[in-house]
N, C-alpha and C positions, 0 to 999 in steps of 0.2 A: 672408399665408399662411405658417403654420410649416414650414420646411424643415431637419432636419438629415439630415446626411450624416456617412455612417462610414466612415473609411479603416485603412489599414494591415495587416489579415491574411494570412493567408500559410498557407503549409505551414512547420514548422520540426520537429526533432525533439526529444524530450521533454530534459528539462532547458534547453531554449533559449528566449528570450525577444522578445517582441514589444511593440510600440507600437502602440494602436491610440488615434485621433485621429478626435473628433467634432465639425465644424463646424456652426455656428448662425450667425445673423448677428441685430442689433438686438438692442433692449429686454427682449425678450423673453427672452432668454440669463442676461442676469443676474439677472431677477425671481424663476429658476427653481432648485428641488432639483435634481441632474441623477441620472441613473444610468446606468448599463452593466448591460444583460440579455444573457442568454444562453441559446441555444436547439438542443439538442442532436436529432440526428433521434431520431421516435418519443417528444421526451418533451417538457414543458409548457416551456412560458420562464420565466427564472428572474433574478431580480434576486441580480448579482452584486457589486456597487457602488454608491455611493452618496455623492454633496458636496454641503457645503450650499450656498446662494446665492455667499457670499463666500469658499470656499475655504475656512475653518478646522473645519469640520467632517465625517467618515467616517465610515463605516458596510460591512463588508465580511460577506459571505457569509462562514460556518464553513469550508468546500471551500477558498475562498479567503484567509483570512486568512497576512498574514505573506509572501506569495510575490507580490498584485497590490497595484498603490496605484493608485488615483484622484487627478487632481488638474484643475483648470481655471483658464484664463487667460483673464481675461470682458474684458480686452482686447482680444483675439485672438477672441474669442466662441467656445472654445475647450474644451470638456473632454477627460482622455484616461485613458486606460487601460494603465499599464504592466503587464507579464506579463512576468514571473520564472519558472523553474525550472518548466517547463511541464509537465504531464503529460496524456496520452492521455486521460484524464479531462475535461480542458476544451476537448475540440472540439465546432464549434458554431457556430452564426450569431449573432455577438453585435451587440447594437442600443443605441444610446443612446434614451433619453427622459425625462420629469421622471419625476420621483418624489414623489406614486405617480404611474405611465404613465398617458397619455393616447392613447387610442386613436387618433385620429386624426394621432398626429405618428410613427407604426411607419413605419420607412422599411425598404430594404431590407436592411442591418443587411452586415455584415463577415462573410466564412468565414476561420474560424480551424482549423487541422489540426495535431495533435500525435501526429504517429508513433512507435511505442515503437523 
């Protein structure tokens, strides 16, 4: 059974920054694209991120380029989500899953809050 789990959100205020941290565990982990979506109320979820299997390759959302990085440690069974200079803009339930998502692996996803 595929299980990740998303940690790390918060309230912060806009220019402030966040770690958010998505655990897997096995085989599974590495075999995979991963991403970071994001789900703001009232509007569709939105892939904001994106690494390849082994870490050496990104893909960022326009909204987000230049201020989030992606990175994972398939060690650790490990992807995460740094956030930079945050703005009121990206509050939201953000979730890890492959890329492209699979339905069945949406968990309950992180709340993220940026106050101006």
């Amino acid at each position: 059974q595929v299980h990740l789990v998303e940690s790390g959100g918060g309230l912060v205020q806009a220019g402030g920054s966040l770690r958010l941290s998505c655990a897997a565990s096995g085989s599974f982990f590495r075999a995979n694209v991963m991403g970071w979506y994001r789900q703001a109320p009232g509007k569709q979820r939105e892939l904001v991120a994106r690494v390849s299997s082994g870490g050496g390759s990104t893909y960022y959302a326009d909204s987000v380029k230049g201020r989030f990085t992606i990175s994972r440690d398939n060690a650790k069974h490990t992807v995460y989500l740094q956030m930079n200079s945050l703005k009121p803009e990206d509050t939201g339930v953000y979730y890890c899953n492959t890329a492209p998502s699979l339905q069945a692996y949406w968990g309950q996803g992180t709340q993220v809050t940026v106050s101006s």
